[in-house]
C-alpha positions in Angstrom: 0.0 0.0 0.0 1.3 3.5 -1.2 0.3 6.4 0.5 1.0 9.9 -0.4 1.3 13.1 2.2 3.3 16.3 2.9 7.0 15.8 3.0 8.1 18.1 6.3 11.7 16.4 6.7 13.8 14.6 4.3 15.4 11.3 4.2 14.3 7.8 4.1 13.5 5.1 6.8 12.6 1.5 6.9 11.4 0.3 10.4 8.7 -1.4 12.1 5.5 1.2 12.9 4.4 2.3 16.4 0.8 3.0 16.8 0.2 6.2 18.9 -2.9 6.5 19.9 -4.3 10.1 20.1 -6.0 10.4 23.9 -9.7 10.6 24.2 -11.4 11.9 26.9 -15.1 11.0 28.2 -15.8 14.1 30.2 -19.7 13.7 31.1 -21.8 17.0 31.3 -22.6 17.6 34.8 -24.8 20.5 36.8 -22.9 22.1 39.8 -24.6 23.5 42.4 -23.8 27.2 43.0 -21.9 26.6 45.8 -19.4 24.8 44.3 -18.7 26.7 41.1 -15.9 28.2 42.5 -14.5 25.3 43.8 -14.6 24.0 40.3 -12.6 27.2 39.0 -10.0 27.3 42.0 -9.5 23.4 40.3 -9.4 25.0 36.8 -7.0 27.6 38.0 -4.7 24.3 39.8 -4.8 22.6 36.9 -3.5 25.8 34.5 -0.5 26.1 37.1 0.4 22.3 37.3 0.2 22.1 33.5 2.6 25.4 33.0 4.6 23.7 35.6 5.3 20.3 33.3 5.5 22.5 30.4 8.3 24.6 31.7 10.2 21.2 32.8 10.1 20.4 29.3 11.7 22.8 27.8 14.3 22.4 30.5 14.8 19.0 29.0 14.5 20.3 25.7 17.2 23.0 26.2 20.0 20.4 27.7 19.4 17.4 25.4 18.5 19.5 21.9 19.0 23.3 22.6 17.9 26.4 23.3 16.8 27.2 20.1 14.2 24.0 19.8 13.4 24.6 23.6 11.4 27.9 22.5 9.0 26.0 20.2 7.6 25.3 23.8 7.1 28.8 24.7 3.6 28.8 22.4 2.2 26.5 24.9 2.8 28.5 27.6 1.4 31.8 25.8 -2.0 29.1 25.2 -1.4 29.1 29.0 -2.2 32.4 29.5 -4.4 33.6 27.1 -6.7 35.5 29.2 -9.6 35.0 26.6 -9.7 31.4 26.7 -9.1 31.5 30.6 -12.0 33.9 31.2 -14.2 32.7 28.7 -13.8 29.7 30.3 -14.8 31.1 34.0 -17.6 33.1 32.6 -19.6 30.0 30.7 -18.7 27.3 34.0 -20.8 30.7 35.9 -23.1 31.1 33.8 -24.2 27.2 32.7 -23.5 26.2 36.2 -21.3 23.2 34.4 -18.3 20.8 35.4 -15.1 22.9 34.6 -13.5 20.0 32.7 -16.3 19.9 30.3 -16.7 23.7 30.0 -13.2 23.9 29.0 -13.2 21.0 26.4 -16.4 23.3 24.8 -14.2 26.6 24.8 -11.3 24.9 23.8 -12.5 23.6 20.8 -14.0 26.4 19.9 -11.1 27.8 19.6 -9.0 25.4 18.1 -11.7 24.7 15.3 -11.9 28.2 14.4 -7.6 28.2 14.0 -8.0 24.2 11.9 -10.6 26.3 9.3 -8.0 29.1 8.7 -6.9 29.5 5.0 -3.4 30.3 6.4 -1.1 27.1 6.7 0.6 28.8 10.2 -2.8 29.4 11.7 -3.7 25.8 10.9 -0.9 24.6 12.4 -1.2 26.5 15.8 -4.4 24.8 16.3 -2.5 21.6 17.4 -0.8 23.2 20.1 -4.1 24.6 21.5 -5.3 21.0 21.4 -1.9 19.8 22.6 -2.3 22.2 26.0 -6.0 21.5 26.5 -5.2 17.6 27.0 -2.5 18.3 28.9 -4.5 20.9 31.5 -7.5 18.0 31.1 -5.6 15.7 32.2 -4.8 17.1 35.1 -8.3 18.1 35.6 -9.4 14.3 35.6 -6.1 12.9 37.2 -4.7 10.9 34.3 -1.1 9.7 33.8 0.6 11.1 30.6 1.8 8.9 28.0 5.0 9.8 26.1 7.3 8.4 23.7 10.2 8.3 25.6 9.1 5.2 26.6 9.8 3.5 23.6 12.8 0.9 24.1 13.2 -0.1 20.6 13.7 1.4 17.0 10.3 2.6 15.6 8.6 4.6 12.9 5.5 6.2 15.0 2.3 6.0 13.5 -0.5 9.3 15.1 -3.1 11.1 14.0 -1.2 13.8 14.8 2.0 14.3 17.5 2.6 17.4 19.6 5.4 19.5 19.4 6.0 18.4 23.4 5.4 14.6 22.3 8.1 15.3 19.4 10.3 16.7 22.0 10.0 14.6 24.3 10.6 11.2 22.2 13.3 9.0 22.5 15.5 10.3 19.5 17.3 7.2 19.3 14.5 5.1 18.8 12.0 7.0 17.1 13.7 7.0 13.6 10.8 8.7 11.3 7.3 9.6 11.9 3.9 9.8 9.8 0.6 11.6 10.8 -2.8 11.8 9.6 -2.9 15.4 9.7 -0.4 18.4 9.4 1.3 21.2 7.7 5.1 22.4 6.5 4.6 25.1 9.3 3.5 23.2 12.5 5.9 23.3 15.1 6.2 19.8 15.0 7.6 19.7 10.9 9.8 22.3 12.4 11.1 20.2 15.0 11.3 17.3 13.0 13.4 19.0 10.3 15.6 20.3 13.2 15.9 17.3 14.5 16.4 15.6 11.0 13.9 13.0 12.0 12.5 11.9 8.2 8.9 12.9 8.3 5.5 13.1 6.1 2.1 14.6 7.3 -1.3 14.3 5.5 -1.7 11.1 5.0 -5.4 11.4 6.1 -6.4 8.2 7.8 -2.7 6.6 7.7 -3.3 5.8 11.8 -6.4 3.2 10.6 -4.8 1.7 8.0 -1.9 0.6 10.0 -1.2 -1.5 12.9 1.6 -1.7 15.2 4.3 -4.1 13.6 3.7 -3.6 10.1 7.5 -2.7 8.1 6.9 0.9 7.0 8.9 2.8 4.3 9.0 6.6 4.8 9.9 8.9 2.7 10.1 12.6 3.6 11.4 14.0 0.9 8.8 12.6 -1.4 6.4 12.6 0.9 5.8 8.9 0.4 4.6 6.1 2.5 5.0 2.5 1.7 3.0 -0.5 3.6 3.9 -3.6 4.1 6.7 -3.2 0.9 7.5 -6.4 -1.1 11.0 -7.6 -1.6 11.5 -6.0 -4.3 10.5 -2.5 -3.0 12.5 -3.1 -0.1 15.7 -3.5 -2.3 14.5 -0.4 -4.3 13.9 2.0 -1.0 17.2 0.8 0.5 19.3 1.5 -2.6 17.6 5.0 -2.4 18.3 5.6 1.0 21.7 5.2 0.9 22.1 7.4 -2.4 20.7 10.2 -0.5 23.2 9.5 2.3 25.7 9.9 -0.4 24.2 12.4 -2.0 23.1 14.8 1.6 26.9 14.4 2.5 28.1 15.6 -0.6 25.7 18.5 -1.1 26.5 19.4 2.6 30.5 19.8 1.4 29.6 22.7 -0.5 28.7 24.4 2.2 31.8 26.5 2.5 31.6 26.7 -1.5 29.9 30.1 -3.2 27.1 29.3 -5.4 29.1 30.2 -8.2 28.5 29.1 -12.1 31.3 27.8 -14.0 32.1 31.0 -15.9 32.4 33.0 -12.5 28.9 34.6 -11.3 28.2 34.3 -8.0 24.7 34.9 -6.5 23.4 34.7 -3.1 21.7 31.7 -2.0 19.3 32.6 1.5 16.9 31.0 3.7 13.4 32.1 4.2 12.7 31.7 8.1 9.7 32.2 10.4 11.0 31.2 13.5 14.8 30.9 15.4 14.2 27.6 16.3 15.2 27.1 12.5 18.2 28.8 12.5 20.5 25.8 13.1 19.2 24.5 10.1 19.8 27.8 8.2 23.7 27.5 9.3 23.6 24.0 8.8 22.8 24.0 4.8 25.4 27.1 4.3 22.9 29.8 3.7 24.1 33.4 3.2 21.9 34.9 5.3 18.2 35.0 5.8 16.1 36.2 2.6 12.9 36.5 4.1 12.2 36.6 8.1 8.2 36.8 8.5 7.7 37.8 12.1 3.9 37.4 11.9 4.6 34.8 14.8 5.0 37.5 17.3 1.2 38.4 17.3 -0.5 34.9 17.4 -1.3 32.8 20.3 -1.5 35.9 22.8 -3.7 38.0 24.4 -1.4 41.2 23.8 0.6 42.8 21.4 4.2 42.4 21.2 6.3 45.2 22.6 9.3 47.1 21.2 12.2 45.5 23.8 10.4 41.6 22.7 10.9 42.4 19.1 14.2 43.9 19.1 15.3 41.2 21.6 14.3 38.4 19.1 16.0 40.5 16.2 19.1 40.8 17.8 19.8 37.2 18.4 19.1 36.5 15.0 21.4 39.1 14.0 24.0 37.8 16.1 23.9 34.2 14.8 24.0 34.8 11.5 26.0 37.5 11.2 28.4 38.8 8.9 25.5 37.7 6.4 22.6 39.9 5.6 18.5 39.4 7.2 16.6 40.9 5.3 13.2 41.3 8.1 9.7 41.7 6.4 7.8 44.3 8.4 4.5 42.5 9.9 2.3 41.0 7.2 -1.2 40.8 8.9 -4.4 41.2 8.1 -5.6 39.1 5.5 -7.1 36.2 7.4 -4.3 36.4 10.1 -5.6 39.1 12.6 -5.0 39.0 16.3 -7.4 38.5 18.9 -6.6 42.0 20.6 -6.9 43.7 17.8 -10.8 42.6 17.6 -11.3 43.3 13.5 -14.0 42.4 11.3 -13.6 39.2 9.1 -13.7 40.5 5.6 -15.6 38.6 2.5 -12.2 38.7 0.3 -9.4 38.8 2.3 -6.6 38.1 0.2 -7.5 41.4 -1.9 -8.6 43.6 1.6 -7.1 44.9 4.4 -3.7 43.3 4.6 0.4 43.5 4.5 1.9 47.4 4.5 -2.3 48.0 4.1 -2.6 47.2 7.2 0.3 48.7 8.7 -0.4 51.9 7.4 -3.3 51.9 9.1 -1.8 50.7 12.4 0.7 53.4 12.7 1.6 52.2 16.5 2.0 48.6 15.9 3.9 50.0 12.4 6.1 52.3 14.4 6.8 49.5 17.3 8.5 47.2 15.4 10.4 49.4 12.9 12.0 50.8 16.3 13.0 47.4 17.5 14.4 46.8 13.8 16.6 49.6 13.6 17.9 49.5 17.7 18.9 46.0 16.3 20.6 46.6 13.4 23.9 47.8 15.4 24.4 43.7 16.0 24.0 42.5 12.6 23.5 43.7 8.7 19.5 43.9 8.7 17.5 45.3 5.9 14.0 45.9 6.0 11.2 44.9 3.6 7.8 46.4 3.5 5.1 43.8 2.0 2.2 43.8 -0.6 3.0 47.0 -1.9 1.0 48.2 -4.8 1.2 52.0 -5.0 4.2 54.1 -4.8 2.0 56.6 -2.2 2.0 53.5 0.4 5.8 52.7 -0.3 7.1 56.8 0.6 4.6 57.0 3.4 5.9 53.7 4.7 9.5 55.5 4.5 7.9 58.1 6.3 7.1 56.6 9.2 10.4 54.3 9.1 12.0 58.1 9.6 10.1 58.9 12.4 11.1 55.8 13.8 14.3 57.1 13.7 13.8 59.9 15.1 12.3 58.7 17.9 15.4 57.0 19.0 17.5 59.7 18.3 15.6 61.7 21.1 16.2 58.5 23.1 19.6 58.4 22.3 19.8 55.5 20.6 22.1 54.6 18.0 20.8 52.0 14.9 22.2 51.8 11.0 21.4 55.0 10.2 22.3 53.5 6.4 20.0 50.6 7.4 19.0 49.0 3.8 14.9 49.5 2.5 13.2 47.1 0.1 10.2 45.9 -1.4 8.5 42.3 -1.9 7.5 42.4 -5.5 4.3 40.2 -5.2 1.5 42.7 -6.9 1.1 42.8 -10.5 1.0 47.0 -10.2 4.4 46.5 -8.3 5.9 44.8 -10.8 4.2 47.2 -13.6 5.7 50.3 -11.9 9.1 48.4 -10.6 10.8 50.9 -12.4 9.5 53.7 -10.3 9.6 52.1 -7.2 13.2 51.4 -7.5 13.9 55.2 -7.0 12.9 54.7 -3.7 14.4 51.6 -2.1 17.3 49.4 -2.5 16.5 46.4 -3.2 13.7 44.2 -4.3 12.1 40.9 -3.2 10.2 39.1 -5.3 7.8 37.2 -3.7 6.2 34.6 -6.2 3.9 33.0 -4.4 1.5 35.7 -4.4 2.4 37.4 -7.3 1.3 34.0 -8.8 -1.8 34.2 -7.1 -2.8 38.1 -8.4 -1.4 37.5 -11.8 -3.8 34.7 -12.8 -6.9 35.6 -10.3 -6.9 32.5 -8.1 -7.0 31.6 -5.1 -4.0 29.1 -4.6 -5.6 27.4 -2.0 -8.5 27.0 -4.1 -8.5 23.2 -5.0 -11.2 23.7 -8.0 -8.6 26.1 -9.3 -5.3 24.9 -8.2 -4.7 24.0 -11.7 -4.5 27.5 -12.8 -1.5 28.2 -10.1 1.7 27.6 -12.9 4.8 29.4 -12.0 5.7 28.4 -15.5 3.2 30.4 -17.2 4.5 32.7 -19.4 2.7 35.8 -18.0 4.5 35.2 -14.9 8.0 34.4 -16.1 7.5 37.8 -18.2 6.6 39.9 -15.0 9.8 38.4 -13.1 12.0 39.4 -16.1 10.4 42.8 -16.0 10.8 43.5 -12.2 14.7 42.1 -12.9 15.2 44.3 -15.2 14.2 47.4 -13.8 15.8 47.0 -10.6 19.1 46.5 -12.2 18.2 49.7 -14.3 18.2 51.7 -11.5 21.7 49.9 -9.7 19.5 47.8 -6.7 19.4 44.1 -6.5 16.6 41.9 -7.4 16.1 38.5 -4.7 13.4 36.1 -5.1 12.1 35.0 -1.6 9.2 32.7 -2.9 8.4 28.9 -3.0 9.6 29.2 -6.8 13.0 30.6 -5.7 13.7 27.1 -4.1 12.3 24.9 -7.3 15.1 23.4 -8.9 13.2 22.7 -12.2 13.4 26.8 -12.5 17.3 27.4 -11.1 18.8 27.7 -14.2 16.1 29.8 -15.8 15.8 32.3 -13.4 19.8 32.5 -12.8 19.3 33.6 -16.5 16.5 36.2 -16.0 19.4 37.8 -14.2 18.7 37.2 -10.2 21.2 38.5 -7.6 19.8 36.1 -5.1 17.4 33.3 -3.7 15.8 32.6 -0.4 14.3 29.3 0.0 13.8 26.9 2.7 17.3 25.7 4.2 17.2 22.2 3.0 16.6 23.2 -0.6 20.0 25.2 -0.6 22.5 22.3 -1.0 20.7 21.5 -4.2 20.4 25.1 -6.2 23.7 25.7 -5.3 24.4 22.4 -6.6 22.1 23.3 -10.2 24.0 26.7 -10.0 27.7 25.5 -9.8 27.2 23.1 -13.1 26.2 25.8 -15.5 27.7 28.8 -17.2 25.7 32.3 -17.0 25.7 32.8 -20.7 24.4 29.2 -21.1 21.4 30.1 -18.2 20.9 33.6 -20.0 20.0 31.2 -23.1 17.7 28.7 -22.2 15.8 32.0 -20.2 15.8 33.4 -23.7 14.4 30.6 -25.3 11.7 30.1 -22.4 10.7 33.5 -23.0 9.7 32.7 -26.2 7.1 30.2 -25.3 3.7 30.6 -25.3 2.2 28.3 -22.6 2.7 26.9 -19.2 2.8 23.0 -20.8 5.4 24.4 -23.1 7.8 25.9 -20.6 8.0 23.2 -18.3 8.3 20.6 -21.1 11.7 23.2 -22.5 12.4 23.1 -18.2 12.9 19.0 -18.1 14.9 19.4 -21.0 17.2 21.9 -20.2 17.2 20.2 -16.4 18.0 16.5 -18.3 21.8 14.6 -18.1 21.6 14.7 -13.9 21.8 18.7 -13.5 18.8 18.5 -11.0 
């Protein structure tokens, strides 16, 4: 049986599968006299500070077996800990219903991790396993249960779950747990992060993989392809192995270029980056050679709390990144909410269209104080490191010079303080409207650099919504209308003497390396683990040879006819 999910983690693993069984909890519905309401709450309000308690031992573990910088995964679960809206909530309705407290708070909880599983955006989706993760564990100490954990496990395992925890994937048993599959999952859960970290082979939505296994059955996994093989015959067996130990090879010898430039054969060098969300991935980053970070989304700041993040958080967070990867360049995207990722404080209105509303510098703009907070923390960090700034979804050169303007008043305000920043501190802009791209030449009076972020400009370009499945079709990187706006926005950034990046899922694609290399890009910024491999594509071509097949692709008039010229020009073992 072949099953096919989301490759989170590469590699591949043969092993016998270990069944674990998501906990269910039969909490009845029961009527509490007055009386004893608070009693139940003083209980609730135990069971919150017994569950921060184990949660706080955790990451202790965490911190001395993996390291700090997996340890913080943790600290979501604590914020889930203290979200004063789910706490109160919680109070209010036991009040109110005159109800148990463990089954008031099973009610509110799901409420609220339902609403996060129905989010269009992949992170939200993925926070809405750590709101489950806390509510079992503050449950079960509601109802007095033991914990079950995968540390337990004495022998070398693949485990088998509808879905694992970032605490259960902390706390396993790394040398027994050698891959894991799940039912459900996303690229950005914490737990893909971890397991990437942690270079634990991994695939997620596989659906109903949990009932269609038992404990004991051989499993193939492989997370790079996402692939899960049952049961394999012989044959298959053979076939995985032989693979498995080519990508050995292979990881060990794409890993040697680390200290290597991605440089083509004929001399030009471009940058290859990492696009980040979180520190915990910045071993990786380091790991696969990057050259800095491309793309730092610090939407992260603003979920899973009651509160907005202040300026010393922000800069705090800023400057450790700055440190680690320093001498290289991180390039920081200013906050990119709105959309369908608003903030509980904040309290806005749901829009019909979100995508095309209220959203990225939009928003910000808008927001002057939240705006202003973090381009202060930016700049008092950029005396520990070589940060740039990036302002998103900008679609009018009006939003672009009052963005500047209030990036000046930032500035300002510190120098009153006293503070010292860059005060040469880089500006850019993430090409990802088709009116950006239209007017590139004009916006690249005012910045210096550009960002071309794909994955939306996709999504304007051809009107669909990528997470559309009845139009998913439509979503071709290859089209020609798209490969014709990148080579626009390339060329008049380098016009006007600024850099043009690409910072989208494309950027990281290795069927489109060589092409874009020829549309003229100064740099990429990808996920870490696709690094090894561009730099690989780049290093075994000439420029002039790239600048030709990008020529001929130009040419083209289709999406089926670009990416048939793509596995051409990618044939003989390039990619």
């Amino acid at each position: 049986m072949k099953l096919t999910g989301i490759g989170v983690s590469p590699g591949i693993v043969i092993g016998k599968a270990y069944i674990f069984a998501s906990e269910r909890f039969s909490i009845p519905k029961i009527h509490i006299d007055s009386a004893k309401i608070e009693r139940e709450i003083t209980r609730f309000r135990e069971a919150l500070t017994g569950t921060t308690g184990e949660i706080q031992e955790l990451k202790k573990k965490v911190t001395s077996e993996i390291g700090d910088e997996h340890a913080h995964i943790l600290d979501a679960h604590l914020l889930v800990l203290e979200d004063t809206l789910l706490i109160e909530k919680t109070i209010e309705k036991a009040r109110k219903e005159k109800l148990n407290i463990d089954y008031v708070f099973s009610e509110v909880l799901e409420e609220l991790a339902g609403a996060l599983s129905r989010s269009s955006d992949s992170y939200l989706r993925g926070r809405a396993s750590d709101v489950r993760d806390v509510g079992k564990r503050v449950l079960r100490n509601l109802l007095g249960k033991e914990e079950r954990a995968l540390r337990d496990i004495g022998e070398e395992v693949i485990v088998v779950a509808y879905d694992l925890s970032p605490a259960d994937t902390a706390g396993m048993h790394r040398e027994k747990v050698i891959g894991f599959v799940t039912d459900v999952g996303s690229r950005t859960s914490h737990t893909a992060i971890m397991a990437r970290s942690l270079e634990i082979p991994a695939v997620v939505g596989l659906e109903d993989i949990s009932h269609r296994v038992a404990s004991g059955d051989r499993l193939v996994v492989d997370g790079t392809a996402g692939v899960v093989i049952v049961n394999p015959d012989r044959e298959i067996l053979k076939s995985y192995e032989e693979k498995r130990i080519r990508f050995e090879v292979r990881e060990r010898k794409l890993r040697g270029l680390s200290g290597f430039p991605a440089q083509t054969l004929d001399g030009r060098v471009v940058k290859l980056m990492a696009n980040i969300e979180l520190k915990d991935e910045l071993p990786s980053v380091l790991a696969h050679g990057a050259d800095g970070i491309g793309l730092y989304r610090t939407e992260f700041f603003y979920f899973n709390r009651p509160d907005l993040p202040g300026e010393d958080e922000q800069y705090k967070a800023y400057r450790y990144i700055a440190r680690r990867v320093a001498p290289h360049p991180i390039v920081i995207r200013t906050v990119d909410l709105g959309g369908d990722k608003f903030v509980s404080p904040l309290e806005i209105a749901r829009e019909l269209n979100p995508f095309m509303g209220w959203r990225g510098i939009r928003f910000c703009l808008e927001q002057p104080e939240i705006f202003k907070t973090q381009l202060r923390a930016i700049l008092r960090a950029s005396t520990e490191g070589k940060l740039r700034v990036m302002f998103p979804l900008v679609s009018t050169l009006a939003e672009l010079k009052k963005a500047k303007e209030f990036l000046e008043e930032a500035k300002k305000r510190l120098r009153e303080r006293g503070e010292s920043f860059d005060e040469n501190l880089e500006v850019g802009v993430m090409i990802e409207t088709p009116s950006a791209a239209m007017i590139a030449d004009i916006l690249a009076d005012e910045v210096d650099f550009f960002s071309i972020g794909t994955n939306d400009l996709i999504q304007y370009s051809m009107a669909i919504d990528r997470i559309n499945e009845k139009v998913a079709y439509l979503y071709r990187p290859a089209h020609p209308g798209v490969l014709r706006l990148i080579k626009r926005v390339v060329d008049a950034g380098h016009s006007k003497g600024i850099r043009v990046d690409m910072c989208g899922e494309m950027a990281g694609e290795a069927q489109f390396a060589i092409v874009l290399l020829g549309l003229g890009l100064d740099g990429f910024s990808m996920s870490p683990v696709a690094i090894p491999v561009i730099k690989t594509i780049i290093r075994s071509v000439t420029l002039s040879d790239a600048r030709e097949a990008a020529s001929d692709v130009l040419k083209l008039s289709t999406a089926d006819e670009v990416e048939k010229v793509l596995s051409k020009i990618n044939a003989g073992g390039v990619v």
